[in-house]
ZAFIDREN-752553 format. One record per residue (C-alpha): residue number from 1; residue in one letter; x, y, z. Coordinates in nm, 3 decimals, decimal comma, always signed. Layout:
REM residues N
     n   res         X         Y         Z
   NUM     A         X         Y         Z
...
//
This chain:
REM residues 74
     n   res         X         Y         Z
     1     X    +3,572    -5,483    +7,333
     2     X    +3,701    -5,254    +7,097
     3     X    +3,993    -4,993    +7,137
     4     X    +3,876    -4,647    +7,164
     5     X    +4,232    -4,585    +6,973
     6     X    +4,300    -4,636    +6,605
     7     X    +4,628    -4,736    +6,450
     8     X    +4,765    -4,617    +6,152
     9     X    +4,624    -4,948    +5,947
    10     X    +4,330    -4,861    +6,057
    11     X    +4,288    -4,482    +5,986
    12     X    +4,400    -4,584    +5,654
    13     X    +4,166    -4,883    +5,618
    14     X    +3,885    -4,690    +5,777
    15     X    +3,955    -4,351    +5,499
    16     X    +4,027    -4,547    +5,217
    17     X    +4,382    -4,419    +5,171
    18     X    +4,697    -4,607    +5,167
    19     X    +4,922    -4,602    +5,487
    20     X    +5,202    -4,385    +5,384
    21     X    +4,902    -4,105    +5,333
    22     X    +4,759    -4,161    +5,678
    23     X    +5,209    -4,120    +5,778
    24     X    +5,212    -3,835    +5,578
    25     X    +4,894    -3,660    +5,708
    26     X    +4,854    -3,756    +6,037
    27     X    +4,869    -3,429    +6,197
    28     X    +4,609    -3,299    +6,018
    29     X    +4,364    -3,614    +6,055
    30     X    +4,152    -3,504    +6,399
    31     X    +4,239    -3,729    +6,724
    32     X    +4,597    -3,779    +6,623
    33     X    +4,825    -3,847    +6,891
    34     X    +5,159    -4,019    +6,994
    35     X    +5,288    -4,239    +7,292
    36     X    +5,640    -4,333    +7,335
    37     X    +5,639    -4,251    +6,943
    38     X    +5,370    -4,508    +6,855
    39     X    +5,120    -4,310    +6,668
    40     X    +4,733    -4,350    +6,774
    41     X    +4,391    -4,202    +6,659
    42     X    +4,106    -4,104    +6,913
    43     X    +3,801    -4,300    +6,703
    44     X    +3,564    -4,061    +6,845
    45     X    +3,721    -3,727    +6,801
    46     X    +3,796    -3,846    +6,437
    47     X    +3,447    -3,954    +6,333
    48     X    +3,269    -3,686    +6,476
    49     X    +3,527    -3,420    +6,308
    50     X    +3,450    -3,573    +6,020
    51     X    +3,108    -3,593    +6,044
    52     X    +3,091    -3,223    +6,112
    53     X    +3,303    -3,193    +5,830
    54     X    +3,017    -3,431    +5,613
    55     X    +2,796    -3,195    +5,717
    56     X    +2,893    -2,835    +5,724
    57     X    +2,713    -2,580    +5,462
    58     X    +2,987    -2,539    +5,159
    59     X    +2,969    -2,165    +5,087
    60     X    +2,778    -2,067    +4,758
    61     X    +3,020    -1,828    +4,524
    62     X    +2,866    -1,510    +4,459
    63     X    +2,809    -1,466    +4,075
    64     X    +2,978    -1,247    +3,856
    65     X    +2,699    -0,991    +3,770
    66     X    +2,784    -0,779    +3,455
    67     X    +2,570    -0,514    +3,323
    68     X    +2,698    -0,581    +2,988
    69     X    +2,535    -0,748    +2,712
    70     X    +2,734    -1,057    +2,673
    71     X    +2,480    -1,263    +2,430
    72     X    +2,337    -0,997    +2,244
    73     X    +1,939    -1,024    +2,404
    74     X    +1,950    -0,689    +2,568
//
């Protein structure tokens, strides 16, 4: 049966990123908690932040709208 906790080897194995990232940015990674100091990942509160994350609109930027003639056409 698997753990419902990740360690740190495998946050870092599961994101791709090297331990000392996973050390350095745990508290922001969702799920992140300590025990007695040992440092532990809830697997399901991570992947489904993430997946939210995967999946949330990314805001279009307005464009700049000049009335100016910038290419000579008007």
């Amino acid at each position: 049966m698997e753990s419902p906790f990740l360690t740190v080897d495998e946050v870092a194995a599961f994101l791709r990123k090297e331990k000392k990232w996973v050390y350095s940015n745990k508290e922001t990674i969702p799920g992140f908690f300590k025990i007695k100091g040992a440092i532990f990942f809830d697997r399901d509160v991570m992947i489904t932040s993430l997946k939210e994350l995967a999946f949330k609109p990314t805001p279009i930027k307005a464009r700049r709208v000049s009335t100016e003639d910038q290419h000579g056409l008007l």
